[in-house]
C-alpha positions as CSV (number, residue, x, y, z in Angstrom):
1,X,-2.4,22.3,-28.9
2,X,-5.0,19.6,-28.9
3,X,-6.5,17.4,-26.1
4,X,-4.3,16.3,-23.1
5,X,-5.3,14.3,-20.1
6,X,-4.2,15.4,-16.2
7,X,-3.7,13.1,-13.7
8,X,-2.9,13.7,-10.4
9,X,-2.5,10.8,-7.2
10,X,-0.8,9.3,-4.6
11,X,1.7,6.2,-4.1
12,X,2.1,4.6,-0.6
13,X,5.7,4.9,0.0
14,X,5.7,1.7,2.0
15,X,3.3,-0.7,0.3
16,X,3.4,1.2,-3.5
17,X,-0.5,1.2,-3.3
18,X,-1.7,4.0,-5.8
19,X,-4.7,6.3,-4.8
20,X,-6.5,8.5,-8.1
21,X,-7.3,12.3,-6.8
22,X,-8.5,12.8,-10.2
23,X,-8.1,13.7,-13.4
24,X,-9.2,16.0,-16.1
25,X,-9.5,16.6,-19.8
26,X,-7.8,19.6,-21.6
27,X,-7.9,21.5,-24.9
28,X,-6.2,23.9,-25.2
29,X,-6.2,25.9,-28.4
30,X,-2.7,27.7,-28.5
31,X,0.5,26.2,-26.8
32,X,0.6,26.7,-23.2
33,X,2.6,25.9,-20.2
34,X,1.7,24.9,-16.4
35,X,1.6,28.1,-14.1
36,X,1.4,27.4,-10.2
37,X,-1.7,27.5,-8.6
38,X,-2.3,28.6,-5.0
39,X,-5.0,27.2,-2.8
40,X,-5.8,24.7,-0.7
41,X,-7.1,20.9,-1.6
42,X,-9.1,18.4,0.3
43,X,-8.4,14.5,-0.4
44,X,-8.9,11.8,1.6
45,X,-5.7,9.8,2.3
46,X,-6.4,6.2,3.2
47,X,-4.0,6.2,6.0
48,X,-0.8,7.7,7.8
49,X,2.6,7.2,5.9
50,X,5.0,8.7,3.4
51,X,3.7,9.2,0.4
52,X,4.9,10.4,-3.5
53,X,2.6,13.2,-4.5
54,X,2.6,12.5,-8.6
55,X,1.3,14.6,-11.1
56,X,0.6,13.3,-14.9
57,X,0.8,14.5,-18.3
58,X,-1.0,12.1,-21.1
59,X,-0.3,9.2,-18.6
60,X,3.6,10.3,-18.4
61,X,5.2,11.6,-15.0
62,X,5.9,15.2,-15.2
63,X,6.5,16.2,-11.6
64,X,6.5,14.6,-8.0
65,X,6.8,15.2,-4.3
66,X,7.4,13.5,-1.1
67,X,4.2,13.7,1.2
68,X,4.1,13.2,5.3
69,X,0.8,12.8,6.4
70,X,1.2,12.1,10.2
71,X,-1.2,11.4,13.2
72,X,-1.0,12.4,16.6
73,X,2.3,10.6,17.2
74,X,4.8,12.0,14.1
75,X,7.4,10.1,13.1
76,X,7.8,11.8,9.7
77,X,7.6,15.5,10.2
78,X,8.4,17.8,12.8
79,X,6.0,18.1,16.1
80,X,2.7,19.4,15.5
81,X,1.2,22.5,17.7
82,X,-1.4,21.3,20.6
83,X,-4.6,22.8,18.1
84,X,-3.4,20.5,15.1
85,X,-3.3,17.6,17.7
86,X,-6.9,18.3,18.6
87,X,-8.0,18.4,14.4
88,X,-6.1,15.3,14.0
89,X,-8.0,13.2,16.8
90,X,-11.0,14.6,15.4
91,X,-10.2,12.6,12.3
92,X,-8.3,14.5,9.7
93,X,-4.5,14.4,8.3
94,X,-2.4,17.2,8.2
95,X,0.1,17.0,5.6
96,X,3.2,18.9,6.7
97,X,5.6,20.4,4.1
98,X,9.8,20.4,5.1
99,X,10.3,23.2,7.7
100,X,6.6,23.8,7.6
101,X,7.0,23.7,11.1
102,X,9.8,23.6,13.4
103,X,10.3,24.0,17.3
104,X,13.8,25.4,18.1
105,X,14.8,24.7,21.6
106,X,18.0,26.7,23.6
């Protein structure tokens, strides 16, 4: 119960530079617990790189993941398809989750 604060951002893996998303404000009026949410979300990410994924509670690290965001030359992730490619060199990052993607070759 009571106010909380929610922060979520990233951290350049490489340089340790830390960029806000955002963060909110919550009251709840009962205890509660976090519950998954599915959807998609739209950041900017000031350039190509590994980067932690952090999420905050009241300024306290509750959960984090390892990010690739990648251009049209990966060296993080696994190769993109020819239409991602095309998005990418039209300016936006794709960030690619483990085995979101994977060529098998016989």
């Amino acid at each position: 119960k009571g106010e909380h604060k929610i922060t979520i951002g990233f951290v350049n893996v490489a340089n340790r530079i830390k960029t806000e998303i955002g963060n909110v404000l919550v009251t709840p009026s009962s205890d509660c617990f976090l519950v998954p949410v599915e959807g998609d979300l739209v950041v900017n990410v000031p350039s190509k790189g590994l980067y932690f994924f952090n999420l905050y509670l009241n300024d306290e690290l509750v959960g984090s993941s390892v990010l690739a965001f990648e251009d049209d030359d990966p060296k993080f992730s696994y190769n993109l398809y020819d239409d991602d490619i095309q998005r990418i060199k039209n300016g936006e990052y794709l960030a690619l989750m483990k085995r979101s993607q994977q060529r098998k070759t016989l």
